[in-house]
N, C-alpha and C positions, 0 to 999 in steps of 0.2 A: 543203172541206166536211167536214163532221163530223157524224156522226148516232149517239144513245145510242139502245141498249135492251137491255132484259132478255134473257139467254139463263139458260134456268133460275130460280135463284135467284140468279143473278150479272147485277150490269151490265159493259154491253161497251160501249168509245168507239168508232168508226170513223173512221177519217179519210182522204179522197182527198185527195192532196195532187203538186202538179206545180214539180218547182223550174226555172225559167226556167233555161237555160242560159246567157241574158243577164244574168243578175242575183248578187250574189255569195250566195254559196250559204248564210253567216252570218243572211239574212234569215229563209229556211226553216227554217234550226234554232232560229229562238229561236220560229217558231209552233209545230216541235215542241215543246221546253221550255212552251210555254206550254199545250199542252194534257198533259203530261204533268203539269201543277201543276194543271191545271183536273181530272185525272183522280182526283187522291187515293187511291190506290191499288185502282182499276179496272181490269177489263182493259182494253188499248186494242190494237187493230191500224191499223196506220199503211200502205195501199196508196199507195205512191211513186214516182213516176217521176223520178229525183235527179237525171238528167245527170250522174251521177257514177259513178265504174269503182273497183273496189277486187280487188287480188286475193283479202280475204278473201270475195268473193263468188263465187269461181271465172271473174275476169275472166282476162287475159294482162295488163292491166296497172293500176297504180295512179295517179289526177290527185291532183293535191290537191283538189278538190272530196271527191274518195271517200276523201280522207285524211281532212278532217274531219269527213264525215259517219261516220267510223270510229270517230273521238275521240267524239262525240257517244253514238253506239249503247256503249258499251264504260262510258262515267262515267255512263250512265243504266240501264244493266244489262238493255239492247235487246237483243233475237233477231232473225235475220232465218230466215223460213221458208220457207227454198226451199234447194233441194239442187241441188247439181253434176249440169247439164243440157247438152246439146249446143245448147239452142236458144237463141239469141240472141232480143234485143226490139228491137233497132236496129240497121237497118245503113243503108249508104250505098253508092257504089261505091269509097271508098276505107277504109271501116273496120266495124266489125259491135262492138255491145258489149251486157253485161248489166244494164242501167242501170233495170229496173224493181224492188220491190223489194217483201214482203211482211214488216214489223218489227210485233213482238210485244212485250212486255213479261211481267213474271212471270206476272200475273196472268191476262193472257190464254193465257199457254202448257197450261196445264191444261183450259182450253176448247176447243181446236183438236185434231184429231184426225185421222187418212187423209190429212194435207194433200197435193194433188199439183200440179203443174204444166200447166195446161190447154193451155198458149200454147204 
């Protein structure tokens, strides 16, 4: 889901977005790509829940899911906004990870401000 509007005199994209765990992870990146070409250089923030672990997110470890969603944020000059937390957003009885994800782009980094961690 993806919802535009105005913040200020600036447009902002929104986008909820859930990558199946089922599914290879290649499908979700090319709807991000795709709304980052539909955005034209707008803010956008992307709320994500990846199924994917990277240590650049302050996980314990790295999948390849969270490899390429790395390569992804990194050749698109993606942020993710969210700081080294003790609290996880998934566990199970055999594992706990930080698989939700709040990505920004330039544009929207100057719109975003006090950002904290609610969860």
């Amino acid at each position: 889901m993806v919802l535009e509007t105005k913040f200020g005199n600036s447009t902002l994209l929104i986008a909820s977005m859930y990558f199946d765990i089922n599914r290879q992870i290649d499908y979700d990146l090319q709807k991000m790509q795709a709304i980052i070409i539909h955005a034209n250089a707008v803010g956008i923030i992307f709320a994500v829940d990846s199924n994917a672990r990277s240590t650049a997110r302050h996980d314990v470890l790295t999948n390849k899911r969270g490899k390429e969603m790395e390569e992804l944020l990194i050749s698109r000059q993606l942020y993710i906004a969210k700081e080294e937390s003790c609290r996880t957003r998934f566990w199970t009885s055999c594992d706990t990870s930080k698989i939700d994800l709040t990505i920004l782009n330039n544009q929207a980094i100057g719109l975003i401000s006090g950002w904290q961690n609610t969860i």
